[in-house]
Each structure stands twice: as C-alpha cells, then as structure tokens.
N, CA, C and O atoms as CSV, one atom per row, in Angstrom:
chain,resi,resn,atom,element,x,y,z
A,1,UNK,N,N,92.940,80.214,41.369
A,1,UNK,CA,C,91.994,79.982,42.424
A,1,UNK,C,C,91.354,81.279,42.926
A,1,UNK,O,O,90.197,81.421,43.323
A,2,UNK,N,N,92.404,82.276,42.824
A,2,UNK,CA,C,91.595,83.652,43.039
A,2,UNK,C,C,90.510,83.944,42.624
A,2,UNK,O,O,89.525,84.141,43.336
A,3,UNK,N,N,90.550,84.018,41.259
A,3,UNK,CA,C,89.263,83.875,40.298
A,3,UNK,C,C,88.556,83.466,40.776
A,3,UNK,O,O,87.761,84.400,40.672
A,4,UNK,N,N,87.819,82.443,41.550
A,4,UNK,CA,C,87.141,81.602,41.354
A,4,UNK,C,C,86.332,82.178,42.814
A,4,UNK,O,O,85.146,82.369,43.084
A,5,UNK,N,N,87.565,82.335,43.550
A,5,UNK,CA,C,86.265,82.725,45.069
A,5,UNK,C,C,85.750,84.469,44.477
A,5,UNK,O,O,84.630,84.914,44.727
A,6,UNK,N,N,86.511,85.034,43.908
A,6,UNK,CA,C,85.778,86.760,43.524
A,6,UNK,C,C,84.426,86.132,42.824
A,6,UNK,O,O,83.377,86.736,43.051
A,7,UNK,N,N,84.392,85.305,42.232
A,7,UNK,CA,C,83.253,84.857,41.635
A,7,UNK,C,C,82.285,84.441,42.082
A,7,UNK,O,O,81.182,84.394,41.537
A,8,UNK,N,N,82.637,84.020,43.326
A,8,UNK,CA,C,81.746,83.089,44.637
A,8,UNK,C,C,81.593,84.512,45.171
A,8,UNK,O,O,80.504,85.032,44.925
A,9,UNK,N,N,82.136,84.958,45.592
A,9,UNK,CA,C,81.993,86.270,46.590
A,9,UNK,C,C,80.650,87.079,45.916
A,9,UNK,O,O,79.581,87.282,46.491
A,10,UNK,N,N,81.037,87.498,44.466
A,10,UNK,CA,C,80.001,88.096,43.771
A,10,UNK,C,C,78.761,87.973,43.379
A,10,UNK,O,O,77.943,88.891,43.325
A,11,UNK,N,N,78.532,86.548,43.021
A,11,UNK,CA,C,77.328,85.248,43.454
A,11,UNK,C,C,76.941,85.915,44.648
A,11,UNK,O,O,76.253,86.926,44.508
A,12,UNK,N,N,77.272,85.520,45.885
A,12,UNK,CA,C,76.848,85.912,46.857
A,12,UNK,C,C,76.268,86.635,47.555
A,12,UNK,O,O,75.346,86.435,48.345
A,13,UNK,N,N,77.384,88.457,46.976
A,13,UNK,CA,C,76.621,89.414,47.550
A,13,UNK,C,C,75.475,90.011,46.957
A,13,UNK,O,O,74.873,91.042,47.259
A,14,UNK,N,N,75.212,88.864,45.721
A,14,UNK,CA,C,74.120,89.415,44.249
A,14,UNK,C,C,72.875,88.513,45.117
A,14,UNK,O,O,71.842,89.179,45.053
A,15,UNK,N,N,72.698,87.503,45.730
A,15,UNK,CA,C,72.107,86.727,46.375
A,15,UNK,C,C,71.646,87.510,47.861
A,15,UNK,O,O,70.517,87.263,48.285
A,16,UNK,N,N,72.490,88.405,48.598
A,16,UNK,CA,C,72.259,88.471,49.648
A,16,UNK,C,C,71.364,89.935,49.528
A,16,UNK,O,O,70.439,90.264,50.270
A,17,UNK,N,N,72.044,90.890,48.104
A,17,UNK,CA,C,71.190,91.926,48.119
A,17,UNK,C,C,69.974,91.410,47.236
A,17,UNK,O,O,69.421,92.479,46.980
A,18,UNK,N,N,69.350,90.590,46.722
A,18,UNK,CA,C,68.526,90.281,46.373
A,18,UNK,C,C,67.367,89.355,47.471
A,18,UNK,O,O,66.205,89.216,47.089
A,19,UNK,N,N,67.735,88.872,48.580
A,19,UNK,CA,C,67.026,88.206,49.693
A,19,UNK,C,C,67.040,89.332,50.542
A,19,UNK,O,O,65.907,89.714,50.837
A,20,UNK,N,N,68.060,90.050,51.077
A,20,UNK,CA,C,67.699,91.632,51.850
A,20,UNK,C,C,66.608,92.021,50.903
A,20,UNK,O,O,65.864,91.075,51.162
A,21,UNK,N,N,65.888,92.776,49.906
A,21,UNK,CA,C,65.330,93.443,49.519
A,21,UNK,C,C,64.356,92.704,49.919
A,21,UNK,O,O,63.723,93.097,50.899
A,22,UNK,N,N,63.919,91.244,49.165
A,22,UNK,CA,C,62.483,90.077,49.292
A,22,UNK,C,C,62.054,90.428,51.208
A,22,UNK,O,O,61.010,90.843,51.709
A,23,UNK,N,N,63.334,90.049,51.822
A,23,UNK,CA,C,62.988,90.075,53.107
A,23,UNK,C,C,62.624,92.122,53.640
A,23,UNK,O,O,61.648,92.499,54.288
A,24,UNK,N,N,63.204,92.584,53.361
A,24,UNK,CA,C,62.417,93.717,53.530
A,24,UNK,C,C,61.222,94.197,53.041
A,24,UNK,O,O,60.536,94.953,53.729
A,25,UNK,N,N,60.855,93.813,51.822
A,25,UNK,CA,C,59.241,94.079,51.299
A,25,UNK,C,C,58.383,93.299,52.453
A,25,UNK,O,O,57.335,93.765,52.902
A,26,UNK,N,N,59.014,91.919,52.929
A,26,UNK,CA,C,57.985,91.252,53.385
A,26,UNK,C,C,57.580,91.449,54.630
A,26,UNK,O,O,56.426,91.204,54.985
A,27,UNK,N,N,58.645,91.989,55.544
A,27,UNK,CA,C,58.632,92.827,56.545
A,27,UNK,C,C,57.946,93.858,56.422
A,27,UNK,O,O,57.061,93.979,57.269
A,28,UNK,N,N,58.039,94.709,55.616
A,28,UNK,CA,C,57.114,95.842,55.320
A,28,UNK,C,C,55.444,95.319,55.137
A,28,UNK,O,O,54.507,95.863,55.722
A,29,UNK,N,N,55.339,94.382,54.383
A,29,UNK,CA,C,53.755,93.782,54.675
A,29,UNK,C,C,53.256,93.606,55.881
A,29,UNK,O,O,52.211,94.100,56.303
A,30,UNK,N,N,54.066,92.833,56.506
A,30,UNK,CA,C,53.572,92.574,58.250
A,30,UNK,C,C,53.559,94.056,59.084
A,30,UNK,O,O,52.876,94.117,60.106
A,31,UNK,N,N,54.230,95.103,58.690
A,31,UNK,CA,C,53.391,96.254,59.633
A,31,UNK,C,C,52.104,96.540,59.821
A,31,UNK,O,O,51.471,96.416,58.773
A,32,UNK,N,N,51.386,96.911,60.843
A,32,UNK,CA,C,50.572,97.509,61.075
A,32,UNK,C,C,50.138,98.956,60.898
A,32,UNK,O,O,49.959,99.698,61.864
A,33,UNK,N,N,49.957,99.370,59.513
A,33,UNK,CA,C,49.780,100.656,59.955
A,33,UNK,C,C,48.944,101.671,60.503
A,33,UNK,O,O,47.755,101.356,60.556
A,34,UNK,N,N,49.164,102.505,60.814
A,34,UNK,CA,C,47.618,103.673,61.706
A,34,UNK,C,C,46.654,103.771,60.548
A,34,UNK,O,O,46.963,103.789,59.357
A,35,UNK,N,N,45.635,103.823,60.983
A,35,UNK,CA,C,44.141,104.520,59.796
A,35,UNK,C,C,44.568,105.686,60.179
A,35,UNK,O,O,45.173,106.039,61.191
A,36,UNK,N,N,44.116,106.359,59.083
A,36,UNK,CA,C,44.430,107.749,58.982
A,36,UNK,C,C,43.713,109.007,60.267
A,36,UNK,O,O,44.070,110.175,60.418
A,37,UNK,N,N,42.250,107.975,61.306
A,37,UNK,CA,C,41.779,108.547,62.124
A,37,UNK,C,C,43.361,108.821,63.556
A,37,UNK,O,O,43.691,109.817,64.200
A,38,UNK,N,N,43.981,107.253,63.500
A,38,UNK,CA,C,44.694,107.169,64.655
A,38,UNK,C,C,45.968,108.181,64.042
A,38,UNK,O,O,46.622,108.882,64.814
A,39,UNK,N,N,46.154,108.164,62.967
A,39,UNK,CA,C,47.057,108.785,62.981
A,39,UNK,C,C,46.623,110.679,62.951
A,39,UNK,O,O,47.492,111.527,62.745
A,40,UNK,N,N,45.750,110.882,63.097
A,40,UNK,CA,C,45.402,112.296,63.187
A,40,UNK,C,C,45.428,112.609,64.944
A,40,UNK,O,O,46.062,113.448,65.583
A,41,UNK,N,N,44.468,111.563,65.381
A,41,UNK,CA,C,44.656,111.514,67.214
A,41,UNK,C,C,46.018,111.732,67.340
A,41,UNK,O,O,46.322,112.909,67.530
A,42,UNK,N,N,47.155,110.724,67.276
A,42,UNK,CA,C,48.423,110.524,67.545
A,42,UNK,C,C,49.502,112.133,67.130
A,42,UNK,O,O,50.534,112.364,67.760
A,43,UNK,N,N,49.239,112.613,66.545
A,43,UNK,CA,C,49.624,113.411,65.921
A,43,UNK,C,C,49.597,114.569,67.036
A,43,UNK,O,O,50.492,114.878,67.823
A,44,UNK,N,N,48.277,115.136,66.876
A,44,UNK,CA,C,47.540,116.014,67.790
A,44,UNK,C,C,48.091,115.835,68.978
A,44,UNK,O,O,48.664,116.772,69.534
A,45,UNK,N,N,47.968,114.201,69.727
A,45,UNK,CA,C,48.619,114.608,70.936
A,45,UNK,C,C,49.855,114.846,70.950
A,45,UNK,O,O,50.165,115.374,72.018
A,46,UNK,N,N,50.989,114.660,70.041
A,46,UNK,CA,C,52.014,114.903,70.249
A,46,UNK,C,C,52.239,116.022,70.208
A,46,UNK,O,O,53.066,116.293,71.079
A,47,UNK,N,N,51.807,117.269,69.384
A,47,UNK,CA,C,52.102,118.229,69.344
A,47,UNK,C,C,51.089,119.443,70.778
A,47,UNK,O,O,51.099,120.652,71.010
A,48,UNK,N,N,50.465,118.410,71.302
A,48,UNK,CA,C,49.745,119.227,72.255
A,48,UNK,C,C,51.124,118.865,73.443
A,48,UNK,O,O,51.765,119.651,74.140
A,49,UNK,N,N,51.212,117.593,73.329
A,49,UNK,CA,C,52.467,117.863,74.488
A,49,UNK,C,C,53.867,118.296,74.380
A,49,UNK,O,O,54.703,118.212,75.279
A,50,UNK,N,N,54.103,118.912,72.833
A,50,UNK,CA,C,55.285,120.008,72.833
A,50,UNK,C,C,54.948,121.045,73.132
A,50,UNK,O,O,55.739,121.762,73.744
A,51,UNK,N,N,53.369,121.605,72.739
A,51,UNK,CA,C,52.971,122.671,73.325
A,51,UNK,C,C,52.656,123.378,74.820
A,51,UNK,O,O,52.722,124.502,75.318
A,52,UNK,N,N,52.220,121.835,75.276
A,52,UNK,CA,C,52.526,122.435,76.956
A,52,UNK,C,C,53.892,122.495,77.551
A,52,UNK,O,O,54.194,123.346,78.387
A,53,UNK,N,N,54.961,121.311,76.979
A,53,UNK,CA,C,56.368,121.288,77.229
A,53,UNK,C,C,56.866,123.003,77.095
A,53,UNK,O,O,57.431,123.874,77.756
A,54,UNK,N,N,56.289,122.809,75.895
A,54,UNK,CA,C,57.270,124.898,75.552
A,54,UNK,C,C,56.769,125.784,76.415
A,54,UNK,O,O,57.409,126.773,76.772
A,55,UNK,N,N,55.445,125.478,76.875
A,55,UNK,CA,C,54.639,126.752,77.962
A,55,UNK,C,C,55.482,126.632,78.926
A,55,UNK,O,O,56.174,127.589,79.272
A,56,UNK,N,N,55.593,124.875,79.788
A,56,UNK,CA,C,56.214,125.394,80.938
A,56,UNK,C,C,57.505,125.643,80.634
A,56,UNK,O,O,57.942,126.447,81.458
A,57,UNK,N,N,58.467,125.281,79.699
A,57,UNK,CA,C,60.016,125.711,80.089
A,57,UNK,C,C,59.635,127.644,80.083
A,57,UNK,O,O,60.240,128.427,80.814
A,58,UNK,N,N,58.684,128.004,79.233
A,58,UNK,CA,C,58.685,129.467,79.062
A,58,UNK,C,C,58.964,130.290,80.192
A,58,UNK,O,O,59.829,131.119,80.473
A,59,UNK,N,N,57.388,129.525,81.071
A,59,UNK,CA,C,57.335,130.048,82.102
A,59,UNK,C,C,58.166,130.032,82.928
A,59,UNK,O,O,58.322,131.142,83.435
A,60,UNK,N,N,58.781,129.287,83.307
A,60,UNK,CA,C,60.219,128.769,84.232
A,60,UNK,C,C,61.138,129.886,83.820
A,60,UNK,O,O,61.705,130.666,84.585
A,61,UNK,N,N,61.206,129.861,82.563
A,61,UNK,CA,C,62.541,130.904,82.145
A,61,UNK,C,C,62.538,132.349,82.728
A,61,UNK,O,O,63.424,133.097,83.140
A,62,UNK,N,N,60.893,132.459,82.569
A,62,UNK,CA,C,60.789,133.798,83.201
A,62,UNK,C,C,61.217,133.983,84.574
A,62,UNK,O,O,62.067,134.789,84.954
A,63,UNK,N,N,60.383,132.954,85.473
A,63,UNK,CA,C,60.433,133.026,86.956
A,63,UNK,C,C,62.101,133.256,87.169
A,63,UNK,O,O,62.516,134.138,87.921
A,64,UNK,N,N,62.783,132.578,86.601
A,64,UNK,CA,C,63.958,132.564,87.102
A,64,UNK,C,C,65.268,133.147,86.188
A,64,UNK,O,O,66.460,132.843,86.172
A,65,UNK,N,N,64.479,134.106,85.460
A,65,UNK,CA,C,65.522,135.225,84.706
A,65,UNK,C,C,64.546,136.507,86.000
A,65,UNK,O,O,65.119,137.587,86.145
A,66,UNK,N,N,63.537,136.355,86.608
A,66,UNK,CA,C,62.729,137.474,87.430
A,66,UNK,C,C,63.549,137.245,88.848
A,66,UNK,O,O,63.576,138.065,89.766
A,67,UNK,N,N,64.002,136.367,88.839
A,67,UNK,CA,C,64.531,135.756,90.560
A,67,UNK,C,C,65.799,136.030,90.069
A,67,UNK,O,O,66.337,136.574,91.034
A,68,UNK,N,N,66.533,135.997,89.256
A,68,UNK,CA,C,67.953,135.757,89.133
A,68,UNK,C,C,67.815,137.978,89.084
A,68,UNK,O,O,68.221,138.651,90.031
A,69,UNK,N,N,67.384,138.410,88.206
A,69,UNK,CA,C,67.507,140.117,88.638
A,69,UNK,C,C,67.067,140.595,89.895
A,69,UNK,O,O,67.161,141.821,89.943
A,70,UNK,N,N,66.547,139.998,91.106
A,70,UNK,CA,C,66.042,141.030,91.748
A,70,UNK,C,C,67.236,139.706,92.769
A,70,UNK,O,O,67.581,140.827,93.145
A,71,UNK,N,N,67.682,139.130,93.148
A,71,UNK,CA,C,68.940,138.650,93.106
A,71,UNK,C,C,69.908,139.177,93.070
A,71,UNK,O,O,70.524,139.175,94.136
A,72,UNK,N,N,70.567,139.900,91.871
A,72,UNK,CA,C,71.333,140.616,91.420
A,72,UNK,C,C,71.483,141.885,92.140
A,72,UNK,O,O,72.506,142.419,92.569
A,73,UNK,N,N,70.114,142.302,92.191
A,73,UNK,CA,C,69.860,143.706,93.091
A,73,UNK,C,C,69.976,143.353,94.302
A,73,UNK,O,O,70.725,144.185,94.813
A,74,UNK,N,N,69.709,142.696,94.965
A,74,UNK,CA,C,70.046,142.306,96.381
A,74,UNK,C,C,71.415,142.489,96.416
A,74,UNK,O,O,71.723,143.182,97.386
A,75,UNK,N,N,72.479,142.102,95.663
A,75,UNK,CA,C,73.529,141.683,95.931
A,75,UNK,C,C,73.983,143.177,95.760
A,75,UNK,O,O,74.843,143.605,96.530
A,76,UNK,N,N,73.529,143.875,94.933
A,76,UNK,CA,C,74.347,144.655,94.511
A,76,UNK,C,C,74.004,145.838,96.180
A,76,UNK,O,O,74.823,146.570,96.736
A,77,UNK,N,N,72.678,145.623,96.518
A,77,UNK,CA,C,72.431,146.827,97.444
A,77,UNK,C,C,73.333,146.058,98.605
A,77,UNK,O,O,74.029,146.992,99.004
A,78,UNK,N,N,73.757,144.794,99.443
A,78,UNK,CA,C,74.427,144.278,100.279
A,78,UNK,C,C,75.853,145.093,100.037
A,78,UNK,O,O,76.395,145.848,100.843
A,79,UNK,N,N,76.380,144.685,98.511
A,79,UNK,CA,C,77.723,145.532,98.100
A,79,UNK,C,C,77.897,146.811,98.545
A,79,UNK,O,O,78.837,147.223,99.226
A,80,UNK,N,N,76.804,147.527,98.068
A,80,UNK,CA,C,76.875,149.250,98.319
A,80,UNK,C,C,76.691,149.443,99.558
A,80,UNK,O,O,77.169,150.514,99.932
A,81,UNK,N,N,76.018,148.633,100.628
A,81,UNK,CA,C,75.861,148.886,102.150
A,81,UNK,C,C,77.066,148.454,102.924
A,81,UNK,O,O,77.297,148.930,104.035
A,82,UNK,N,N,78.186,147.162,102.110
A,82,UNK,CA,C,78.826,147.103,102.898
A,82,UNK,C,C,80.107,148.366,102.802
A,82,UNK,O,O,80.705,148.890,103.742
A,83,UNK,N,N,80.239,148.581,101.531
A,83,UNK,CA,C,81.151,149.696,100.854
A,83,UNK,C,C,81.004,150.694,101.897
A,83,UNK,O,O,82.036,150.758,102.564
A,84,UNK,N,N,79.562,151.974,102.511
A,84,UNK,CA,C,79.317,152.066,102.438
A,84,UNK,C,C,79.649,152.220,104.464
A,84,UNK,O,O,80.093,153.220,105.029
A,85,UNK,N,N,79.339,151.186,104.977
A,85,UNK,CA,C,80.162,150.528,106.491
A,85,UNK,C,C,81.422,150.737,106.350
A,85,UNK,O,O,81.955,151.449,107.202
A,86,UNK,N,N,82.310,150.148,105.177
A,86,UNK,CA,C,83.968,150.044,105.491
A,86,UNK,C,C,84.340,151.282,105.306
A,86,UNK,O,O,85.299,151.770,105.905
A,87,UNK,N,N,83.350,152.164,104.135
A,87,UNK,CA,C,84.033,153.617,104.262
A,87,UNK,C,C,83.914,154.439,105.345
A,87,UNK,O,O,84.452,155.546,105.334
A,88,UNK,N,N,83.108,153.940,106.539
A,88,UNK,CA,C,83.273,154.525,107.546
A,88,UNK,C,C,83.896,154.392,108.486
A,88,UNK,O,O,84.325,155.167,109.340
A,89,UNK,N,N,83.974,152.930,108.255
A,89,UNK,CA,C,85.170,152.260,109.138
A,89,UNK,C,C,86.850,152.730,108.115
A,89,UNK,O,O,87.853,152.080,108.409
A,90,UNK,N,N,86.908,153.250,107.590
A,90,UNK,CA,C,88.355,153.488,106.551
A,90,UNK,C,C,88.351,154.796,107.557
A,90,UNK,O,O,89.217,155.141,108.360
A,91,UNK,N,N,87.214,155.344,107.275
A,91,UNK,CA,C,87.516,157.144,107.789
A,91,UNK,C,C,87.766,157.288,109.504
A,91,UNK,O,O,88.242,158.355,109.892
A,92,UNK,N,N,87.553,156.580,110.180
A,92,UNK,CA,C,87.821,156.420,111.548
A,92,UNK,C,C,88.974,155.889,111.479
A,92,UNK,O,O,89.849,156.738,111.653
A,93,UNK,N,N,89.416,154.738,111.282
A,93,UNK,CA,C,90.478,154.399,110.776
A,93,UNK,C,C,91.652,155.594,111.074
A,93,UNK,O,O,92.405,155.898,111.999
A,94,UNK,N,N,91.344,156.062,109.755
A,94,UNK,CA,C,92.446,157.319,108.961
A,94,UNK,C,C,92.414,158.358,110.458
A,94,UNK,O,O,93.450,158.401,111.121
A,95,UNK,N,N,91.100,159.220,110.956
A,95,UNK,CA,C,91.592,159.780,112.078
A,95,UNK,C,C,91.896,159.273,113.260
A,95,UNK,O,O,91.981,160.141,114.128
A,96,UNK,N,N,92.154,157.844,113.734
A,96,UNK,CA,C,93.005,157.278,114.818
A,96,UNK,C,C,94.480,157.426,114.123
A,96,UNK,O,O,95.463,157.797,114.765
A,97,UNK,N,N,94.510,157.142,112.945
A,97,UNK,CA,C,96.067,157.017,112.875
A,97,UNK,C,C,96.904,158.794,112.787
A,97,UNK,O,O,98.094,158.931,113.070
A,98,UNK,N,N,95.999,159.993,112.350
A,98,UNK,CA,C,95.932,161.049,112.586
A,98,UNK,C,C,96.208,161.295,113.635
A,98,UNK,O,O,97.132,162.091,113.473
A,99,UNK,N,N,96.004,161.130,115.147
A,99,UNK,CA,C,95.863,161.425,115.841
A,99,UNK,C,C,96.996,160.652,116.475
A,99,UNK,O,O,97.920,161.201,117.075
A,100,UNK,N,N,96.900,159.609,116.342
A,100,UNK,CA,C,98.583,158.415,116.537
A,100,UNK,C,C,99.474,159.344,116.459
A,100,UNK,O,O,100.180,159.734,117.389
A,101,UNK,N,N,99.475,159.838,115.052
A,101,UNK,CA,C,100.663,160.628,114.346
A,101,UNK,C,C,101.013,162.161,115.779
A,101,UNK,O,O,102.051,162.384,116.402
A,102,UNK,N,N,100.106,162.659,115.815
A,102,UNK,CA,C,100.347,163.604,117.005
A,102,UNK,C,C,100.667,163.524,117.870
A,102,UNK,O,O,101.089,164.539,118.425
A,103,UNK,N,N,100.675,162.191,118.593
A,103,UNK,CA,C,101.152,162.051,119.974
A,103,UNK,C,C,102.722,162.171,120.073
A,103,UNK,O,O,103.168,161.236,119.407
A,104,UNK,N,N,103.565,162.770,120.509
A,104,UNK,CA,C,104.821,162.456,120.406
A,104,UNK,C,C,105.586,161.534,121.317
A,104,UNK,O,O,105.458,161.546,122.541
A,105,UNK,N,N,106.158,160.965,120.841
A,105,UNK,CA,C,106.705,159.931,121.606
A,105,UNK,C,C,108.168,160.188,122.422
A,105,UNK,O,O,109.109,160.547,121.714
A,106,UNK,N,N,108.289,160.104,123.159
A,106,UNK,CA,C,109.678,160.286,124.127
A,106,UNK,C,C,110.805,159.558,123.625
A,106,UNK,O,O,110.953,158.336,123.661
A,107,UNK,N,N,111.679,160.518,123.098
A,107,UNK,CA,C,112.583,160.363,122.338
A,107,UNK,C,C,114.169,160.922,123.460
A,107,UNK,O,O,113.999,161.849,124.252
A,108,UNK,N,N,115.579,160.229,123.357
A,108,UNK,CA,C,116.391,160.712,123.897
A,108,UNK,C,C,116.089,162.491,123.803
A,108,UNK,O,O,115.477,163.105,124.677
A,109,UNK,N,N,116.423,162.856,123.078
A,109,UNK,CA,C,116.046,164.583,123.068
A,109,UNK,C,C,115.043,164.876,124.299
A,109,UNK,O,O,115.254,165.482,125.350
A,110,UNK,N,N,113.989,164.300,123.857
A,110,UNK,CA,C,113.115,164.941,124.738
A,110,UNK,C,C,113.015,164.310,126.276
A,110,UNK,O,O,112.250,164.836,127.084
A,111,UNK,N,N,113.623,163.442,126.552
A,111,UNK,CA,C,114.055,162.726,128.051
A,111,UNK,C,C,114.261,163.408,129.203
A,111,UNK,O,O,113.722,163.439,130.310
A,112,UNK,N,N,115.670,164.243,128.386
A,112,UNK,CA,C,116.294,165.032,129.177
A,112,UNK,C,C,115.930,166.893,129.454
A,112,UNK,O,O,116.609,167.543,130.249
C-alpha cells in the first residue's frame, strides 16, 4: 500500500508544479506594466528623493557634529574654570589648616 500513495504523492506534486507554473504565466499576463515613458518619470523621482533624503541627513550631520564640538568646548572650559575655583579653594584650604597647625593648644604641660 506504500507504493501506491508515493505514487499518488508523485502524481500530485508533478500536477501541482505543473498548475503553479500555468497559474503563474497567467498571472504574469494580467500585470500592468509601465511604458517605458512612466517608467523613466518613476525612476527619476525616486532617485531625486534619495537625493534630497542624503542632502538633508548630510546637512544634519554637520549641524550636529558642529553643536556636539563647540559643546565639548563648553564643557571642557566649565571643567578648567571649575578646577581652576577648587584650586583656590584647595590653597586656602591648605593655609587655614597651616595656621590650625600653629595655634597651640593647652596641654597639661602648658596649664601649669
């Protein structure tokens, strides 16, 4: 009985790729295709609107590789100004505790 359905099976898929193909040619008849005018229009505009697409990402890239460096510099001159404050605040700092250090403090010894 095995035999017999591999045989059916094979029938079958000899039938189904032979009606796929009929039905795809015939499908292919019913397209519409462009005249060669629409397809020159169609064309054109597509590539006019990758061409403005690429202008603006260009431009964008710039603006904001131009904003992202002077950005950078901001940050960096905030850094060096605050550096810049704390090292002055470090150095005052250092001579209060200088000067801490000198005071002597009243110690039994020195009480009496």
């Amino acid at each position: 009985m095995a035999k017999k359905e591999v045989k059916k099976n094979k029938k079958e898929n000899s039938k189904n790729k032979k009606s796929f193909s009929k039905d795809f040619k015939a499908e292919l008849k019913k397209v519409v295709w462009p005249t060669p005018k629409q397809l020159l229009n169609n064309t054109v505009a597509v590539i006019t609107i990758v061409l403005i697409t690429a202008v603006i990402v260009f431009v964008l890239d710039i603006v904001f590789e131009t904003l992202n460096k002077q950005g950078i510099e901001r940050v960096k001159e905030v850094i060096t100004s605050s550096n810049e404050t704390g090292d002055n605040i470090e150095e005052s700092n250092t001579e209060t505790n200088q000067n801490a250090e000198n005071i002597v403090e009243p110690t039994e010894e020195n009480a009496e």
